[in-house]
C-alpha positions in Angstrom: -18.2 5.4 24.7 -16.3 5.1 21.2 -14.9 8.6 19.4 -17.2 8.7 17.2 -14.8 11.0 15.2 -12.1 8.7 14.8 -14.5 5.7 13.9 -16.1 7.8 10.9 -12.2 8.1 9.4 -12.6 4.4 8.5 -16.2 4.3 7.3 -16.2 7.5 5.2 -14.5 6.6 2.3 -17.4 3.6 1.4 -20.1 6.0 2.0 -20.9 6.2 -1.4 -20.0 2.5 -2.4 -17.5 -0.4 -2.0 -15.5 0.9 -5.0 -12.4 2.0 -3.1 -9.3 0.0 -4.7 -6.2 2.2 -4.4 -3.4 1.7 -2.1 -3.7 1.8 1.6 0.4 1.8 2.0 3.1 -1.0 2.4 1.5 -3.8 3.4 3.3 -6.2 6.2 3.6 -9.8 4.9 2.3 -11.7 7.6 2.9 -9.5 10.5 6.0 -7.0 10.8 7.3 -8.9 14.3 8.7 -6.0 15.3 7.4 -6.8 19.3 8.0 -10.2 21.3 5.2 -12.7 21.0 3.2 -12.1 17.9 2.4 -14.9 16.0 3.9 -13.8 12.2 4.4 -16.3 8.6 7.1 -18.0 7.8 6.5 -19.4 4.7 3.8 -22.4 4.8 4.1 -22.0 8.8 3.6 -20.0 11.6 6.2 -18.5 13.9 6.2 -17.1 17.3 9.3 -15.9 19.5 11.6 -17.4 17.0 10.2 -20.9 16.9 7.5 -22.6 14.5 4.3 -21.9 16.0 1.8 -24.8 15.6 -1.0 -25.2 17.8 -4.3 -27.2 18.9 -7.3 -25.1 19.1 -10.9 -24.8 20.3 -13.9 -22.6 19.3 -15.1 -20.5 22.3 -17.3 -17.9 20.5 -19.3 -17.1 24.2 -15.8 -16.1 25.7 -16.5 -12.3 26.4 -20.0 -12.9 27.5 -18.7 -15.4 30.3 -16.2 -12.7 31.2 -18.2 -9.4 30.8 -19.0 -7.9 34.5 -22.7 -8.5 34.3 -25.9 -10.4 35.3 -25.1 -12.7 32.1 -21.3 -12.9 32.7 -19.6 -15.8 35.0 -15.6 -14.6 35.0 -15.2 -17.4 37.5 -16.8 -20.0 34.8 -14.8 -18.2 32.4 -11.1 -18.7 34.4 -12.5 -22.7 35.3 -12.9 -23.4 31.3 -9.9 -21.6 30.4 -7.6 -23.8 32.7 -9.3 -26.7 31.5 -8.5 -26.2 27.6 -5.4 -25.3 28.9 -4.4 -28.3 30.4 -6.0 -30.3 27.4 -3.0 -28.6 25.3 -5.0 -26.2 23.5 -3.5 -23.0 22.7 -5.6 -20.9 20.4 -9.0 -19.8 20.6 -11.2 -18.5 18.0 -13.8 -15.7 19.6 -16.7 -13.8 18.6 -15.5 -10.4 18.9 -18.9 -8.6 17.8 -22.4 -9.1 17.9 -24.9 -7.1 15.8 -28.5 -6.6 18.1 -30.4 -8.0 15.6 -34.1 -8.7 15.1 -33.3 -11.9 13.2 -35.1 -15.0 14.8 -32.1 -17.0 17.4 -30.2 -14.0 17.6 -28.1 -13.7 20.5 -28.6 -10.9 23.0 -26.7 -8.8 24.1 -24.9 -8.0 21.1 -21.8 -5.5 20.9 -23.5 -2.9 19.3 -26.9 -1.7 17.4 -27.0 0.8 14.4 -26.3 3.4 16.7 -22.7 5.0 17.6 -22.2 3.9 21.1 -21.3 0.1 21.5 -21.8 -2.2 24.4 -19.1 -1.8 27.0 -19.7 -4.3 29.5 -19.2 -6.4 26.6 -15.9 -4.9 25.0 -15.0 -5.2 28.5 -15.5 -8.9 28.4 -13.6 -8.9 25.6 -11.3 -7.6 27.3 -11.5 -10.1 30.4 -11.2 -12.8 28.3 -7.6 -11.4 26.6 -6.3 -10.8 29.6 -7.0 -14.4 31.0 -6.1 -16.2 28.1 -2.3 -14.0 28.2 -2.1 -15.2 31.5 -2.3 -19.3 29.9 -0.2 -18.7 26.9 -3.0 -18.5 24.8 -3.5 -16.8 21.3 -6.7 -15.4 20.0 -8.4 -15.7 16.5 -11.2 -13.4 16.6 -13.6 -12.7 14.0 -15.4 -9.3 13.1 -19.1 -10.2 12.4 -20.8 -13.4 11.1 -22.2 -13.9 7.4 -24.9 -16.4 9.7 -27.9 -15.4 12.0 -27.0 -16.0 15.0 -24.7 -13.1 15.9 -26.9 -10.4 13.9 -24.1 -10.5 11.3 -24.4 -8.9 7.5 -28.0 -9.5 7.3 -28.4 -6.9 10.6 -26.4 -4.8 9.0 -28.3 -5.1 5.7 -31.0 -4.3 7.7 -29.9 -1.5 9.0 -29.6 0.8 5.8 -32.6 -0.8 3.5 -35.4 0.7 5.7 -35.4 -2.6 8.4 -36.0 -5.3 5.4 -34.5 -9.0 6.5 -35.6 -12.5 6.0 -34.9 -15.1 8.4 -32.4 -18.5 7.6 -34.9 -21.7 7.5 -37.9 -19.8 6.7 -40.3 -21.4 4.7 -41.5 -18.3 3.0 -37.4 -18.1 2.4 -36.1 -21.2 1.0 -32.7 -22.1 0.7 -30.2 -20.0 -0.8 -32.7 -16.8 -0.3 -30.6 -16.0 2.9 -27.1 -16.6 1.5 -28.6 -15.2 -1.7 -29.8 -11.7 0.6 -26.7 -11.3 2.7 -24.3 -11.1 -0.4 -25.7 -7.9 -0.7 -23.0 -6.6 1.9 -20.3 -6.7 0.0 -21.1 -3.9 -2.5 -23.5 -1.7 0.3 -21.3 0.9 0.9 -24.0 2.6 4.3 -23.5 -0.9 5.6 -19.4 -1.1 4.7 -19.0 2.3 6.8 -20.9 0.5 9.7 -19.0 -2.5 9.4 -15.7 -0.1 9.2 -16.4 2.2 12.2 -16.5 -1.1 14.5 -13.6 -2.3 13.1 -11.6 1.0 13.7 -13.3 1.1 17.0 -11.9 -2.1 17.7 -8.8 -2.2 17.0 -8.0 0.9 18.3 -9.4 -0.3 21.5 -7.1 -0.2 24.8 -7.7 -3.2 27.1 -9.3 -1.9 30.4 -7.8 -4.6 32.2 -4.8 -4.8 30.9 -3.8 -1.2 29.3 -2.5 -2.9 26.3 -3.9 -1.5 22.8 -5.4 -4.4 21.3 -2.8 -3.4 18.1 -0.2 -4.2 20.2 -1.1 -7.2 22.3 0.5 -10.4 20.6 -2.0 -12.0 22.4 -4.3 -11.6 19.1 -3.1 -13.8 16.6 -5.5 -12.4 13.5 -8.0 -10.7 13.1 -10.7 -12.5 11.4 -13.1 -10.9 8.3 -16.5 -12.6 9.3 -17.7 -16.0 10.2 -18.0 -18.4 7.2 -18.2 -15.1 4.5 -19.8 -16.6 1.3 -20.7 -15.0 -1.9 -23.9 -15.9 -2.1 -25.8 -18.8 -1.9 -26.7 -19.9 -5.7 -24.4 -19.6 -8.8 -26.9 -16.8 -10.4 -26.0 -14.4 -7.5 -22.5 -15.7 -6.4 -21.1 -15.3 -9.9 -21.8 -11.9 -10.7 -21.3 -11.3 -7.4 -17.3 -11.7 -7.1 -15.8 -9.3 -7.9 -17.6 -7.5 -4.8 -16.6 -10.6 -2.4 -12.8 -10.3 -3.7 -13.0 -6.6 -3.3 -14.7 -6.6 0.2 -11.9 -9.3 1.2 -9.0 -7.2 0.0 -10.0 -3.7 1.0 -11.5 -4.9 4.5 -8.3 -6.6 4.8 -5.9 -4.0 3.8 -7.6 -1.5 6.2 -7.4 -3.6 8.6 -3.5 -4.1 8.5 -2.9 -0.1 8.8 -4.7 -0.4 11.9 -2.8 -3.9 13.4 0.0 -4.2 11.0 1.6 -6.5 13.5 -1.0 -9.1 13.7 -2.4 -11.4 10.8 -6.1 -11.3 9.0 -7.9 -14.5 7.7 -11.1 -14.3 5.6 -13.0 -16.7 8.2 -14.0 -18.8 5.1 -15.3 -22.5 5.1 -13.1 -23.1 2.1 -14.5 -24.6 -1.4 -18.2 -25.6 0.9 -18.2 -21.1 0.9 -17.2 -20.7 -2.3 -19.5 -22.4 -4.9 -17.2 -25.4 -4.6 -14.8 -24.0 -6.7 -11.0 -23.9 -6.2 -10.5 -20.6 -8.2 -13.0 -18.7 -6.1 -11.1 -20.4 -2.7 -8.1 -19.4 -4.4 -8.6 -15.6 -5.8 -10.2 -15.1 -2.2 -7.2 -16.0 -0.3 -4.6 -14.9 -2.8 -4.0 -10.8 -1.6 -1.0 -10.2 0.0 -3.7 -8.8 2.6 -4.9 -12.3 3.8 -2.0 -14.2 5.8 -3.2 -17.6 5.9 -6.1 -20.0 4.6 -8.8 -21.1 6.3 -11.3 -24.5 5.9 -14.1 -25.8 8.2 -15.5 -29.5 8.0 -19.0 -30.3 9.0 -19.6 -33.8 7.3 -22.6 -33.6 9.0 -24.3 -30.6 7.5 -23.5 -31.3 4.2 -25.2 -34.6 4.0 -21.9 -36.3 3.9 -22.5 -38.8 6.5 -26.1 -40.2 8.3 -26.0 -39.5 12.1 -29.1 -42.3 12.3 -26.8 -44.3 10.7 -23.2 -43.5 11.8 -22.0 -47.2 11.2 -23.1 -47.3 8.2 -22.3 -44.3 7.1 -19.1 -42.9 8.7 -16.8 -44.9 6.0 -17.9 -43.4 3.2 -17.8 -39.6 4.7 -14.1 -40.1 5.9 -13.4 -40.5 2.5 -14.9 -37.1 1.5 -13.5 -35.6 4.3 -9.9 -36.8 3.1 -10.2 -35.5 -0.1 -11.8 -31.9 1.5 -8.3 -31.8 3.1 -6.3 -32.6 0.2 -8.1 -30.3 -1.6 -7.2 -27.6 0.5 -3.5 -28.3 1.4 -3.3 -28.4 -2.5 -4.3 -25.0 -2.6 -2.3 -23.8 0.2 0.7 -24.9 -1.4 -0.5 -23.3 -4.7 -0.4 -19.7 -2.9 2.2 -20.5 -0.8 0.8 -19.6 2.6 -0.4 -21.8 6.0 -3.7 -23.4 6.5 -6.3 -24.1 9.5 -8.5 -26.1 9.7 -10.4 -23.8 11.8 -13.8 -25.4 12.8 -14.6 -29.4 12.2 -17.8 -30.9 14.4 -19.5 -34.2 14.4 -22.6 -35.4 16.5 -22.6 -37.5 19.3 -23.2 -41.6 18.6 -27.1 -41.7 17.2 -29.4 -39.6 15.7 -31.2 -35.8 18.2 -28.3 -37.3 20.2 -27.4 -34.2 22.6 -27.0 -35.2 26.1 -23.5 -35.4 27.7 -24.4 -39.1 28.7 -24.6 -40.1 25.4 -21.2 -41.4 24.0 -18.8 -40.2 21.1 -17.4 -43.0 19.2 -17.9 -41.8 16.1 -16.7 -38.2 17.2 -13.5 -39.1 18.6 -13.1 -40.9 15.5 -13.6 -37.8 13.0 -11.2 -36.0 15.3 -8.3 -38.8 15.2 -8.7 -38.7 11.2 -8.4 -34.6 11.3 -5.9 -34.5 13.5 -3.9 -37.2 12.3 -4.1 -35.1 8.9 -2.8 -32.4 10.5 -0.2 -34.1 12.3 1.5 -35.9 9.2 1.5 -32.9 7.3 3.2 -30.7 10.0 5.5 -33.5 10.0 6.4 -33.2 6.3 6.6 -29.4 6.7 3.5 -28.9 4.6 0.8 -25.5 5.5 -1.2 -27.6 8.0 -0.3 -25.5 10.9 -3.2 -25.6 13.5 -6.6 -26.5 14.0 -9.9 -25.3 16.1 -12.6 -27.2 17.0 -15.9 -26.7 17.0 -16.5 -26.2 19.9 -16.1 -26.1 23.9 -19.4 -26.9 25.8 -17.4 -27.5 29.0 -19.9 -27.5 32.1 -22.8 -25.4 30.4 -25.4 -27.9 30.6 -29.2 -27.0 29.0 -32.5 -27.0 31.6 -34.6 -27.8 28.6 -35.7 -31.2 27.9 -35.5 -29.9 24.0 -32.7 -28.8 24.1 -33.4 -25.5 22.7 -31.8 -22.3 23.4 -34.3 -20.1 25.1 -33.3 -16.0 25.3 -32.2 -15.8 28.9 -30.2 -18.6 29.1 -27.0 -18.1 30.5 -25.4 -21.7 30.1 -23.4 -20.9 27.2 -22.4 -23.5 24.7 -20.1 -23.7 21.8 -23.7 -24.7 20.2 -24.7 -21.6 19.0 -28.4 -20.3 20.0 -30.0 -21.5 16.2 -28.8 -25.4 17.3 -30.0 -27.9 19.8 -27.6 -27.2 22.8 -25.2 -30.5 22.9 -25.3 -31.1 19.4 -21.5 -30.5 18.3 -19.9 -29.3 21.4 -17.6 -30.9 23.5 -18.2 -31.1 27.3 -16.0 -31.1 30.6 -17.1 -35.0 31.1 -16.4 -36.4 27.4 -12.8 -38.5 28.7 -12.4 -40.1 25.6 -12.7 -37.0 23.2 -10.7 -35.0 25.6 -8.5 -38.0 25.7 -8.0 -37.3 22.1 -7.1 -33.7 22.0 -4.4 -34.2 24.4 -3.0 -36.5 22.8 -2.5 -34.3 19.5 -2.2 -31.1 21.3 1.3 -33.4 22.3 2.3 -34.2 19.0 1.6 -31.1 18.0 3.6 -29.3 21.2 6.7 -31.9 20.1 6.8 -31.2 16.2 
């Protein structure tokens, strides 16, 4: 049961809008180090324990489902994926750390909390499984604070939540594209739904790990603490625009609130890069520019945004490479501009052909998108650019679907690193694919060696 007392301390002070802008007190430039192990900036890099901290990484959003102590949890599936991402190299893992029950159609169930003031424990408690095995592998956690997308609830439950129950649903036809990203950016100036949003954080990271009895604040086993998933401001230019000064203030504030709470670890936005922003560099830039936000963040998805043909992965690949080169450039550019380090944070690719979701099929075409990311990464460490780490999206490992669809169904416990709204398979990487495997160990090397 969370204090409901000390949560409303946070949320109060938006109840009557997102307006707040004065000082919330000294703010630590990239962590204050003061304890052993946190991961803290050094310029366009990353330290830990007195050494440059650079790191291979993997998306494992499901982690404190597998480890909650439930019907739906599997610790021991948990512990087996775990050792194997350890053993590919990897050493960071971005998490979902909340879940809004939402009514939103893919939803995932159970979520962290409803509107309510009591959250889900055997979840937090998952949460906190999950910590506590990934300190025992070395491993350090990204984990982000609720999702601008469906599929964890995210700002549109929370929307939902103070307008009398009004939502619309990504992909539906009565809701065409950018209505939903057009709906949720909303949020940002809502004050009801910032002091929701606020009590969890403050619930959160005031939480003391029931397996371990370490306060989350202090455990350097969190790297950052993440804004959202993928936080855009809006969907079309005639929302987004007049929309950002809310965004900047929403990123600054949440930020800034966030570091009086943790002020030894770091805080990302969670943002895509210039895909989230209306593809422009001074939004990307003004966004990540506080002294509040540690580091920069980009995702890739070539795929999604039309950038490549996965019927036609021969003869199309060539021609996304090259936009995916220049995506990177882009954002190294602007990393160096502010000064701070950059991760490439999530990056997927389909398997070789088109509804290609089955294990058995090969990845040719993947492993090839991840040699040109990582060797991106790689060079730049190299010549001490802001590259410092990556994640992949995302770690399927033996969760295989029962459905000849490959649909999520609501009751499936196989989790994926394919989210509930996608076919199961789709991006993910399982515990058979050698030859992608095969190519995160060898960069989680050069990486380990830089």
């Amino acid at each position: 049961m969370i204090d409901r007392r000390m949560a409303l301390v946070g949320g109060a002070a938006l109840a009557a809008g997102c307006t707040t802008s004065g000082p919330l007190g000294t703010l630590p430039r990239g962590g204050t180090g003061r304890a052993a192990g946190f991961v803290t900036v050094d310029g366009l890099g990353f330290r830990r324990n007195g050494r440059p901290y650079r790191y291979a990484g993997a998306n494992i959003w499901y982690g404190a489902w597998l480890g909650a102590d439930t019907a739906y949890g599997d610790r021991a599936r948990l512990s087996r994926e775990l050792d194997r991402l350890q053993t590919l190299g990897v050493r960071n893992l971005r998490i979902l750390g909340s879940a809004e029950l939402s009514p939103l159609k893919n939803s995932i169930t159970p979520g962290f909390r409803d509107a309510g003031p009591t959250y889900n424990q055997d979840l937090l408690k998952g949460l906190d499984w999950t910590l506590a095995e990934m300190a025992k592998r070395d491993m350090t956690a990204v984990v982000y604070l609720t999702n601008f997308w469906e599929w964890s609830g995210g700002m549109m439950t929370y929307l939902s939540w103070v307008n009398g129950g009004k939502f619309i649903n990504m992909n539906d036809p009565a809701h065409p594209w950018p209505e939903f990203p057009d709906w949720n950016a909303a949020f940002y100036a809502s004050g009801r739904a910032q002091t929701l949003y606020r009590d969890y954080i403050r619930a959160m990271l005031t939480r003391t790990n029931s397996v371990t009895g370490v306060a989350y604040a202090a455990d350097p086993t969190i790297m950052a603490w993440q804004l959202a998933n993928e936080p855009r401001p809006g969907g079309s230019d005639a929302v987004a625009v007049p929309n950002l000064p809310n965004f900047y203030r929403w990123i600054d504030e949440t930020a800034r609130y966030i570091k009086t709470l943790a002020p030894d670890q770091l805080v990302s936005t969670g943002s895509e890069g210039l895909k989230g922003s209306i593809e422009r560099e001074d939004v990307v830039l003004a966004a990540h520019r506080p002294a509040s936000i540690d580091y920069l963040t980009t995702h890739i998805w070539p795929n999604n945004w039309s950038w490549m043909d996965a019927g036609n992965l021969a003869g199309t690949y060539d021609a996304g490479a090259v936009k995916v080169a220049g995506y990177i450039d882009a954002h190294v550019r602007m990393a160096r501009t502010l000064g701070k380090p950059l991760v490439i944070e999530e990056f997927g690719y389909p398997r070789d052909g088109q509804d290609a979701y089955d294990p058995t099929i090969t990845t040719a075409y993947k492993d090839r998108f991840y040699r040109q990311i990582y060797a991106a990464i790689e060079a730049d460490a190299k010549a001490g650019g802001p590259l410092a780490g990556s994640n992949f999206w995302a770690w399927n490992g033996e969760a295989r679907t029962p459905h000849a669809d490959h649909r999520f169904q609501r009751g499936d416990l196989g989790y994926m690193g394919d989210p509930p709204h996608e076919p199961q398979g789709w991006y993910g990487v399982f515990d058979s694919d050698a030859t992608t495997q095969a190519v995160l160990r060898g960069h989680a090397a050069a990486m380990a060696a830089l």
